[in-house]
N, C-alpha and C positions, 0 to 999 in steps of 0.2 A: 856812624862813619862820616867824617867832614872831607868834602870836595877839596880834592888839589889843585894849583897852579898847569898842573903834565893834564891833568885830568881833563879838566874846561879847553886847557891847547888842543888838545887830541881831537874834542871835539870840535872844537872850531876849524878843523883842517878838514874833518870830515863834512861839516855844512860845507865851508867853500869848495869843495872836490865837489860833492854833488848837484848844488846849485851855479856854480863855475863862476858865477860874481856875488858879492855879498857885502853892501854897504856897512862901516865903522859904525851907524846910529844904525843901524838893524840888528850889528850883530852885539853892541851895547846892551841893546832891548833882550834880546836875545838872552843875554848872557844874566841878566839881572832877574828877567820871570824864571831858569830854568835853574840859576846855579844862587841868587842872592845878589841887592844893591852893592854887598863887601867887595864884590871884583869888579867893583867899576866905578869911575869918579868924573867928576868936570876938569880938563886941564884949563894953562894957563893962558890960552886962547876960548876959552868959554866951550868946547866942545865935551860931548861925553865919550869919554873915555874909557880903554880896556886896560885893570891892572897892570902894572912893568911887572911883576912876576909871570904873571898868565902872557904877554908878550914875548920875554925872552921865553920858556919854554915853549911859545908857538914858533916862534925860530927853528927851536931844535925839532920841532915835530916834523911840519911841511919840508924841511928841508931843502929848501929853493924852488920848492913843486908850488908852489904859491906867492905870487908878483903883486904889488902894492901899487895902485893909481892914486896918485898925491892928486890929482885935481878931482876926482871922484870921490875920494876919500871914502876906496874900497878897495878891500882884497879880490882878486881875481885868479883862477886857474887858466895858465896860457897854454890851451892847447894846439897852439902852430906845429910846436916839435911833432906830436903824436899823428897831425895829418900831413903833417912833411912823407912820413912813410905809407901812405894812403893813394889808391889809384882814385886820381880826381872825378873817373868816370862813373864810379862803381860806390861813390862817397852820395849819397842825399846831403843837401843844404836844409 
């Protein structure tokens, strides 16, 4: 059975949920020991890069639950909204 584009997104929604930030060259690294070199390349700025197929279906997976820091150049889950509804006294930092 060979690895999908939905398949690798899926999982890359799920590292960043659970790790809550997740560098573009980690999760390149990432993607190349666990899925193959084939989903991932150098763009036109010298960086290593994730498939545009495994991109757009990462779109569709996270579905907005997952926010992009251009100067980081990493995915992050932004959990403000979730402790917006949280009593600040009863939250541990």
């Amino acid at each position: 059975m060979s690895t999908t584009a939905t398949e690798i997104a899926t999982w890359m929604t799920d590292i960043i949920t659970t790790e809550h930030k997740v560098t573009q060259t980690d999760m390149v690294d990432a993607i190349e020991a666990k899925f193959g070199p084939e989903w991932t390349y150098v763009n036109d700025n010298g960086h290593a890069s994730i498939d545009r197929a495994v991109l757009r279906e990462f779109r569709k997976a996270h579905r907005g639950g997952v926010k992009w820091d251009r100067e980081d150049r990493a995915w992050y889950v932004d959990d403000t909204a979730a402790a917006e509804g949280t009593d600040s006294e009863t939250t541990e930092n």
